[in-house]
C-alpha positions in Angstrom: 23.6 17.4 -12.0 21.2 15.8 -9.6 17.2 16.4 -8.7 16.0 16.8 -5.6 12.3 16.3 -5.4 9.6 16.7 -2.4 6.8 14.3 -2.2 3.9 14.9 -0.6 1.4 12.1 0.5 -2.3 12.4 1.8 -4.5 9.7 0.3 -6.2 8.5 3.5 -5.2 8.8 7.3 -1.1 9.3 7.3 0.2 12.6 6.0 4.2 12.8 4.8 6.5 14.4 3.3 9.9 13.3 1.6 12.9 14.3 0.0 14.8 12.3 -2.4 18.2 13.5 -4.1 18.0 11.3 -7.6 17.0 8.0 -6.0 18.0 8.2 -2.2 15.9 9.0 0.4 17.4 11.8 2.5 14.4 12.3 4.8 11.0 10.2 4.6 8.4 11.9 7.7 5.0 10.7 9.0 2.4 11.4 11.0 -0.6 8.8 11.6 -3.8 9.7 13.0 -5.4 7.7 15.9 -8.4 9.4 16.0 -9.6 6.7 13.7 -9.1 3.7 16.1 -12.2 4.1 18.6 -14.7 4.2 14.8 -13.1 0.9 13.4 -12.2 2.4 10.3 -11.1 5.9 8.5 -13.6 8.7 8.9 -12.8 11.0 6.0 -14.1 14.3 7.5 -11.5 13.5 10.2 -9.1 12.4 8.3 -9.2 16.2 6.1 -9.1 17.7 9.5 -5.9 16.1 10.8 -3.8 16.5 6.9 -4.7 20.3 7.2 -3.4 20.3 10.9 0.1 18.2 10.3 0.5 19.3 6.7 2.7 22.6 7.2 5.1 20.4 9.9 5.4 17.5 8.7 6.8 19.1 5.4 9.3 21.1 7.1 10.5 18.4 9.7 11.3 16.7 6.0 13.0 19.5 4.6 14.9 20.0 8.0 16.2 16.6 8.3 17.3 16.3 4.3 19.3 18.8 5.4 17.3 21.2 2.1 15.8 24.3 1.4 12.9 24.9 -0.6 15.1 26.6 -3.2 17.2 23.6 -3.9 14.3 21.6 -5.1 13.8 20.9 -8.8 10.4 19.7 -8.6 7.1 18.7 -6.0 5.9 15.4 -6.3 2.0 15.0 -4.5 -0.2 11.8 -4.9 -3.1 12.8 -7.0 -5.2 10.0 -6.1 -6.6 7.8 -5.7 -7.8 7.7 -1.8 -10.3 9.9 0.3 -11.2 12.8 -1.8 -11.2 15.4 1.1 -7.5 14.1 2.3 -6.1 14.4 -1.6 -7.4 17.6 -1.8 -5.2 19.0 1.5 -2.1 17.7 -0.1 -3.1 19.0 -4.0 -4.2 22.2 -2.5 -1.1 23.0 -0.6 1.8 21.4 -3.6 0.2 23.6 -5.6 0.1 27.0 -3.2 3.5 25.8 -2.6 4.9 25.5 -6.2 3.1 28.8 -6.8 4.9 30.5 -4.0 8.7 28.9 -4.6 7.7 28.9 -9.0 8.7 25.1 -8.9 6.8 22.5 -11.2 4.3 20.4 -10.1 4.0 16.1 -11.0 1.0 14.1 -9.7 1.1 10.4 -8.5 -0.5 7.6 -8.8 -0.7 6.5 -6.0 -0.8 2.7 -6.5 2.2 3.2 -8.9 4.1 4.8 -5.7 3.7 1.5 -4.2 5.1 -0.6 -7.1 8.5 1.5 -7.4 8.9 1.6 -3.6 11.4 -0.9 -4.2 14.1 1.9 -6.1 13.8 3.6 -3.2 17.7 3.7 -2.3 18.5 4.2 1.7 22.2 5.5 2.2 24.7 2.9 3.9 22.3 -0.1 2.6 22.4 -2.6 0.6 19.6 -1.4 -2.5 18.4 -4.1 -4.1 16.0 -3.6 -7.0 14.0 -5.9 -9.6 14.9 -6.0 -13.3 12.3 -5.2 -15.9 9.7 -6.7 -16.7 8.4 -7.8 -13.2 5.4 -8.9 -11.8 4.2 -6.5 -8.8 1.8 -7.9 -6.1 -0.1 -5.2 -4.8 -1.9 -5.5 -1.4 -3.1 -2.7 0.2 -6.6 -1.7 2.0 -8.3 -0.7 -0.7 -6.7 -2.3 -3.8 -6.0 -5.7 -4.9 -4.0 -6.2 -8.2 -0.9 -8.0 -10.1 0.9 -5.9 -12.2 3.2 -6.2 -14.4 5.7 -3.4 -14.6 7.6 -2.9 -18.2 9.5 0.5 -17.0 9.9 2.8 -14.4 6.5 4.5 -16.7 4.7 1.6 -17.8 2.4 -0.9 -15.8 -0.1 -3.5 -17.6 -2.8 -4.6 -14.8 -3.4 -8.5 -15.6 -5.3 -9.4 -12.6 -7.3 -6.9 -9.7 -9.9 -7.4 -7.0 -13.4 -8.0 -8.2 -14.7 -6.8 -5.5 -13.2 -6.4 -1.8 -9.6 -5.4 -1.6 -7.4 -8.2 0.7 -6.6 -5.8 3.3 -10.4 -4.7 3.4 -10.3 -8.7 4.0 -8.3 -8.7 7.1 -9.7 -5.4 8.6 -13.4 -7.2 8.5 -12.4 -10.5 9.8 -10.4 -8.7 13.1 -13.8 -6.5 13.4 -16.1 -9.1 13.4 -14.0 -11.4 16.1 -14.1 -7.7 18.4 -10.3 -7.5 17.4 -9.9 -3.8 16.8 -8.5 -1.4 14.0 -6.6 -1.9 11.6 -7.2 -5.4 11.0 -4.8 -6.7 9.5 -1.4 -6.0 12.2 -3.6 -7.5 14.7 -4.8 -10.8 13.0 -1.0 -11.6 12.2 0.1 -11.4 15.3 -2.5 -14.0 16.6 -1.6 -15.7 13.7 1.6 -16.6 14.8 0.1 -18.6 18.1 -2.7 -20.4 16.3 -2.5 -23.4 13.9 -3.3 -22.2 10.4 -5.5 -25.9 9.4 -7.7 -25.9 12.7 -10.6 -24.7 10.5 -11.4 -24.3 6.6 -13.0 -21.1 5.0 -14.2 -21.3 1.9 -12.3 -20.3 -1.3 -13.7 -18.1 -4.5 -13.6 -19.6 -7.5 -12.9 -17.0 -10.4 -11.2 -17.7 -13.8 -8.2 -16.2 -14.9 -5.7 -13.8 -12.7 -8.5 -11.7 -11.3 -9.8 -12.0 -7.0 -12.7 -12.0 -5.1 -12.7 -11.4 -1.5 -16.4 -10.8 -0.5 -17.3 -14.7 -0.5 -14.2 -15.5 2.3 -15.7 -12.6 4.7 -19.3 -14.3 4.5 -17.8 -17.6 4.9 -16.1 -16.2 8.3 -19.3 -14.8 9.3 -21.7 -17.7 8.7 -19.0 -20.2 10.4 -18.9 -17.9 13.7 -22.4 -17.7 13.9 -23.1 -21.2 14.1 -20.4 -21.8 16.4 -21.6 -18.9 18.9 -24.9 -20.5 18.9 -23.6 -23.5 21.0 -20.2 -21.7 22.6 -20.6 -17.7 23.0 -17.4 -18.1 23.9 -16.3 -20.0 20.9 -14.2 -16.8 19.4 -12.1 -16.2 22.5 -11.6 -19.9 23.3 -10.0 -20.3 19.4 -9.2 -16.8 18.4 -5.5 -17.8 17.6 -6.4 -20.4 15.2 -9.4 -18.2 13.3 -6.8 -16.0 12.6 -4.4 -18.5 11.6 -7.2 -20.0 9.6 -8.4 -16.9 7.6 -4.9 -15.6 6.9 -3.4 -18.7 5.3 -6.7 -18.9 2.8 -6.3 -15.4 2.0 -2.5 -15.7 1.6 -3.8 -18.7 -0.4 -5.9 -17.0 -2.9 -3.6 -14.8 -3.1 -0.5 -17.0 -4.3 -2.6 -19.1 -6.0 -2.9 -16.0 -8.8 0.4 -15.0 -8.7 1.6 -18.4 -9.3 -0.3 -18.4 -12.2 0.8 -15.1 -13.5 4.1 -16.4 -13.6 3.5 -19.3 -15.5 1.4 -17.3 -18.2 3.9 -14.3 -18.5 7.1 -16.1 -17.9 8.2 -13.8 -15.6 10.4 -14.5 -12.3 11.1 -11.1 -11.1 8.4 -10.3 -8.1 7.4 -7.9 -5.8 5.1 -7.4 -3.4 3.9 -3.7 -2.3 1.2 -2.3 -0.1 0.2 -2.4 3.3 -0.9 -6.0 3.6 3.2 -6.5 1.9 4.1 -5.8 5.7 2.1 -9.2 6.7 4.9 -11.7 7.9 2.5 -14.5 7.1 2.6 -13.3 3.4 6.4 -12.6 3.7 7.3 -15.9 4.4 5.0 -17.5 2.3 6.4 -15.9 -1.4 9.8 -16.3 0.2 9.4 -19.7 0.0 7.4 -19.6 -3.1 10.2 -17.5 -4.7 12.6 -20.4 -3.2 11.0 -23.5 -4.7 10.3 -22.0 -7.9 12.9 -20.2 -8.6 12.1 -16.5 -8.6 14.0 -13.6 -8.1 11.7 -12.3 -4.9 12.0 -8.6 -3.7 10.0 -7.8 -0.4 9.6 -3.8 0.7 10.9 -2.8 4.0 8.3 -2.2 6.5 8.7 1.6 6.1 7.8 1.8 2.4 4.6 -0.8 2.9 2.6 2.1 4.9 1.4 5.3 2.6 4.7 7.2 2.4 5.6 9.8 0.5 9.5 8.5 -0.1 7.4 6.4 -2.6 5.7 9.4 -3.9 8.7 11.2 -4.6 10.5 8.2 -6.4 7.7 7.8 -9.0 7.5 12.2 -9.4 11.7 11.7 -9.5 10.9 9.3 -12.7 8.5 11.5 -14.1 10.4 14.3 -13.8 13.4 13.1 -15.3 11.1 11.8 -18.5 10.4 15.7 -19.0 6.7 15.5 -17.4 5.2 17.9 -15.6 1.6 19.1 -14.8 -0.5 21.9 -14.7 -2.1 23.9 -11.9 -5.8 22.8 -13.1 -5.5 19.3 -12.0 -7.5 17.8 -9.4 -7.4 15.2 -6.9 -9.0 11.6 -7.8 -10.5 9.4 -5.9 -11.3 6.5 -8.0 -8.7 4.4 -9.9 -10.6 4.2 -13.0 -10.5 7.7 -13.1 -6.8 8.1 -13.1 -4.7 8.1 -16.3 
């Protein structure tokens, strides 16, 4: 008999709403909020506002489009955290009105773990690749930096994160100090693409082990442009194809650098990459060809499932579900990572 599950995801500035049947995707609905564009970054009271507004549609264009009622679902799936406080609490408050009001059971998300199982996400009339377990996850997103390696659909050992500054908090900096708008990171690999990536050097961090560090490659940006404006005000305009060339290949650096590692010291070749930064096509191309030379079995999301979905959300509450978990009607959002089970 098959499980048809509802996801709900609110974390930060895009609210959806999905419906999976066992593992494939019947309908996967968003709506993004542009209010945030004109502040250079996500206003949280705003952001509450807007989930509240597009909540209630957005849920039943999903339903609509799986072709489902509310009846027909076994369980609802919401992401629990972490993310903005005030947006988590929209989407907790209203799966758990809802399950109240349809007596369906409730199963919070990570949301960080949505990300990693993106990847079993199966689309009808494609071809559904998926890695085998164990594999190492990179996981790039605005606000989290981490490999992980992933055991089972349930278990995830973090070996490496972010010190500091996430990578994609990275990218949205850089593109804000060179005037480039937000979000960042779209924007700054574009350029990208017309610059040459060794027309200027940026300083790289230099931490042991698997962990990053971000902070020191934003300040190295900074301190370059300001000396260089002092002589050219013009100096950003005049090169801003190769700064963001520049800066993304010794992010994408760091970043391999890690992972590269990781694989040596597990001995795993299975890898993923998940998050919003995932959907950078300098980063694409680059563990493609990593993957090619050294001989790993690489797995890239499609551009759909690297934004905050809730197709994601509903594959990890499908898992859950499935391994006889539910949860209760006392459980509250979370914004910080360390606070999530």
């Amino acid at each position: 008999m098959s499980t048809i599950i509802l996801g709900i995801e609110s974390s930060c500035d895009d609210t959806s709403a999905a419906v999976i049947r066992d593992e494939v995707m019947l309908s996967n609905v968003m709506s993004s909020q542009d209010v945030h564009e004109k502040y250079g970054g996500v206003i949280p009271e705003l952001a509450s506002r807007a989930h509240q507004q597009n909540i209630l549609p957005v849920v039943d264009r999903a339903l609509k489009l799986a072709g489902v009622t509310l009846n027909e679902i076994d369980a609802i799936a919401f992401t629990r955290g972490p993310g903005l406080l005030g947006s988590l609490l929209v989407g907790t408050s209203f799966a758990k009105g809802l399950s109240i009001a349809i007596n369906k059971p409730l199963v919070d998300v990570n949301h960080l773990q949505g990300h990693i199982l993106s990847h079993f996400i199966k689309v009808p009339d494609k071809e559904n690749r998926h890695p085998s377990f164990p594999y190492l996850s990179l996981l790039v997103s605005g606000g989290h930096t981490q490999i992980v390696k992933v055991n089972s659909h349930l278990s995830f050992d973090i070996i490496g994160e972010t010190l500091d500054d996430a990578v994609g908090e990275a990218f949205d900096k850089c593109a804000k100090i060179m005037g480039l708008g937000y979000p960042g990171g779209p924007v700054v690999d574009k350029l990208a693409k017309e610059g040459n990536a060794d027309a200027f050097k940026f300083s790289k961090p230099r931490i042991g082990g698997l962990d990053y560090s971000f902070s020191g490659v934003k300040t190295s940006l900074l301190y370059f442009l300001r000396d260089k404006i002092k002589d050219n005000p013009d100096f950003v305009n005049e090169n801003v194809n190769d700064l963001c060339a520049s800066f993304q290949k010794t992010l994408i650096d760091i970043l391999l650098d890690k992972l590269i590692l990781a694989t040596k010291q597990t001995g795993i070749k299975e890898i993923t990459i998940a998050g919003g930064v995932s959907a950078n096509s300098g980063l694409r191309e680059r563990i493609t060809k990593e993957g090619i030379n050294r001989g790993w079995n690489t797995f890239l999301p499609e551009f759909r499932f690297t934004t905050d979905n809730a197709a994601m959300i509903a594959i990890t509450g499908y898992y859950k579900f499935k391994s006889g978990y539910t949860c209760s009607l006392d459980v509250v959002p979370i914004s910080r990572i360390l606070d999530y089970a």
